[in-house]
N, C-alpha and C positions, 0 to 999 in steps of 0.2 A: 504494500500500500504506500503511496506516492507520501512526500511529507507534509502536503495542503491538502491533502485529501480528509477528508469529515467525515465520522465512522453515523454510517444512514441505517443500520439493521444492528439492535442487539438484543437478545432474547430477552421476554421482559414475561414475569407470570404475575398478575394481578393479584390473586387472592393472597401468594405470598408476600407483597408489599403491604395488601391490609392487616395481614396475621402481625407482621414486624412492627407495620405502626401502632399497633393497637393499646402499646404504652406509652406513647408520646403526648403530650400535650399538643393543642390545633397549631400553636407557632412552630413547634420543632417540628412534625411531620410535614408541616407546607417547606419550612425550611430544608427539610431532609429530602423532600422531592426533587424541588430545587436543585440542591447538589448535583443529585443522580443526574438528575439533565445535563447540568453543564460538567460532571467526569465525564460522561460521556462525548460531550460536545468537543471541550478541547484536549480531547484524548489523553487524560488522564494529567494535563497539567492545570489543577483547578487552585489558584494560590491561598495560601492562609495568609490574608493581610486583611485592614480596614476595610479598602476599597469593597473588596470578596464579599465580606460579609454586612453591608452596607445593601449593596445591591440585594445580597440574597433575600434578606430579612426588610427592602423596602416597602412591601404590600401592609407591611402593619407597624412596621416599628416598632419592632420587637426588642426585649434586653439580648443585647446580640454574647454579653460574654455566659448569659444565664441560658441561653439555646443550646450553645454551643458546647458547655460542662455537659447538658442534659446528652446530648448525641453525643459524645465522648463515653460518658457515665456508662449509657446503656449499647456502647457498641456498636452503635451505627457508621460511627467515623471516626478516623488516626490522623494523627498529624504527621508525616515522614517528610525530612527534609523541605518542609517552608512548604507543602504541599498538601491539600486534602484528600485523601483518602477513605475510601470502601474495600473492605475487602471481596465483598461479591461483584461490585464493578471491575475488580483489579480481574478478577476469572473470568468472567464472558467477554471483556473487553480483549484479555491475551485469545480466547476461543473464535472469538469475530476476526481477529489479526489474523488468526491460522488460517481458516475456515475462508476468506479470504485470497493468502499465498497460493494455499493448495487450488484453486478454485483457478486463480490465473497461471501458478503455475501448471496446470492441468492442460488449459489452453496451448501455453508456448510449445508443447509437448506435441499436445492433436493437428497444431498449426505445421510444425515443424516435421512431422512424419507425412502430410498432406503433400508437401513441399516437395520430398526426402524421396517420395516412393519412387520406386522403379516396377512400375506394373507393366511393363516389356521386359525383366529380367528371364533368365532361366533358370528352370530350376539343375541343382548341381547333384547327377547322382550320388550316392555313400552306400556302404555297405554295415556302416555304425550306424542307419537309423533303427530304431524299434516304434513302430507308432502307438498311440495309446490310442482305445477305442473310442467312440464318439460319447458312451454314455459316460466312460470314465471323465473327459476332460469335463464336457459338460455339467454333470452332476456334482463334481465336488467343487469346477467353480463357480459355479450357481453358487451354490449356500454358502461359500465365505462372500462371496460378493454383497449376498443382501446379507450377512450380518455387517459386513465391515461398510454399507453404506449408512446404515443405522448409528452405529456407534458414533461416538461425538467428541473422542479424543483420540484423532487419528495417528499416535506415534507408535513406531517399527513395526511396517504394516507386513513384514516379509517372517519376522519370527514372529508374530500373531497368526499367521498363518499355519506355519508349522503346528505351532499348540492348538492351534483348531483343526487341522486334520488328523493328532491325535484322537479326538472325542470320538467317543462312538454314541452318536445319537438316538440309537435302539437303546440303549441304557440309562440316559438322562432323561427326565420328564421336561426339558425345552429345544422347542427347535431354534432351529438359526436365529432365528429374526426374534424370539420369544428372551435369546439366551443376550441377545445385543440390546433388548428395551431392560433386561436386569441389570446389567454392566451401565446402562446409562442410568438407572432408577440409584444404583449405588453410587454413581459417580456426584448425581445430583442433592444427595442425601451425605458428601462429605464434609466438615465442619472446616471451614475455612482457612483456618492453618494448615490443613494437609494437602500433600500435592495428590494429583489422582494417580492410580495407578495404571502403567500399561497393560496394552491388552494382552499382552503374551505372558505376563506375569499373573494375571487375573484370570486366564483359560487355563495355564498350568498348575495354579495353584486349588482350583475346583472353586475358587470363589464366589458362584451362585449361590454355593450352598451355606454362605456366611448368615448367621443371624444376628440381630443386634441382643446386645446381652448391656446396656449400657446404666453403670450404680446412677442417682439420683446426681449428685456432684457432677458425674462425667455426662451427664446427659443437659445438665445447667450449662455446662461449659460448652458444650461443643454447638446446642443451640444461643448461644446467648444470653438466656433466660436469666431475670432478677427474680428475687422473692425467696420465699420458703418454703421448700417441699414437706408436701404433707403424707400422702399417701401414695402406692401404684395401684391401678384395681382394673382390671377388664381392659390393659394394655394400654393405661391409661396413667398420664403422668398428674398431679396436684400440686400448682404451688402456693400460694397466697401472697402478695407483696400489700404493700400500706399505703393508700390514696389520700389525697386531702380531704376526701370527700368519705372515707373510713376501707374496708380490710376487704379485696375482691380476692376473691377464690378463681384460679386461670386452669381450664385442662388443656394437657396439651397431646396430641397421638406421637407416634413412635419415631415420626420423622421431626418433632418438634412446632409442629403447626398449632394455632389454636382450635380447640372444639370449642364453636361461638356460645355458650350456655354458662359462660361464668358469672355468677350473681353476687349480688352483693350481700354478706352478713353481719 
């Protein structure tokens, strides 16, 4: 991607932005949207100066150093190097940049073999060929193809392959494409300090079969979550944090989302 180029596509899921804002106060979450707009916009040089935050917070004039502790407090934003930061913009923003290369790199490739061809060559006989039959090429590259166009973190696409044509898919309960929405379902569900893992390490290692097993603590952390856990019950997390307005009870499911039915007591 050129270096005035302006990233126009980046994966965005709605409900997951209302579940994160749902502890914000009305200034911080306008404020926090804000943000995400312009990390995105100037591609992740978004400044922590007056100006910055001046502008962000112009709709209401808001206490901009009492926003900005609150989004710090609760995780939404880092300061690195004179700079604001997300760490879920820092991920899909590096995914859009790949997702991108590969996409033009792809092209210079199809362009270049168009170019390249000799479709008046001959063929040269050999007495080293062996051919493979039509179902074999076909069928097995079928199914890595539609698994590996699924997937959404496309590195070492050649020993990802290998560990995929070990499987033997009579044996697993997922096909191709069933076993490529799991590997994204986990990739999507990592706690933002970790890097994702690749696919050739994640097919060898049997990683479908991974369950989350995560204590109360490790499960605050790795969503972000404030308050106090109270109980687990029907796969279901409890915390309670303290409002001004007095003591809401939050559930959350397994990936860290909110179940909307937290009331107040």
């Amino acid at each position: 991607m050129s270096e005035d180029r302006k990233m126009v596509f980046i994966k965005y899921w709605p409900d997951d932005v209302l579940n994160g804002c749902a502890l914000l106060t009305w200034q911080s979450e306008l404020t926090y949207r804000r943000i995400i707009d312009n990390i995105y916009t100037s591609d992740n040089n978004l400044f922590d100066d007056e100006i910055t935050w001046q502008v962000l917070t112009s709709k209401f004039n808001g206490n901009v150093d009492q926003i900005k502790d609150e989004l710090i407090k609760k995780k939404k934003i880092f300061i690195s190097n004179g700079i604001i930061r997300n760490k879920g913009c820092d991920k899909w923003l590096a995914e859009a940049k790949l997702n991108n290369k590969t996409a033009s790199d792809r092209g210079k490739k199809g362009a270049n073999a168009r170019w390249n061809s000799q479709s008046n060559a001959q063929a040269i006989p050999t007495t080293n060929y062996k051919p493979l039959s039509t179902n074999q090429i076909s069928i097995k590259d079928k199914s890595f193809n539609e698994f590996w166009d699924i997937v959404r973190y496309k590195k070492g696409k050649e020993d990802a392959r290998k560990s995929f044509d070990k499987i033997d898919f009579d044996k697993i309960k997922y096909t191709p494409i069933e076993l490529a929405n799991k590997y994204n379902e986990q990739l999507d569900n990592l706690p933002d300090w970790q890097s994702p893992k690749h696919v050739q390490g994640w097919l060898t290692g049997k990683r479908w079969n991974d369950e989350e097993s995560l204590t109360p603590t490790d499960f605050a952390k790795k969503y972000g979550i404030d308050g106090s856990f109270q109980k687990y019950e029907n796969e279901i997390y409890y915390f309670e944090t303290k409002e001004s307005f007095g003591i809401m009870t939050w559930k959350y499911d397994k990936f860290g989302k909110i179940i909307r039915d937290g009331k107040k007591i």
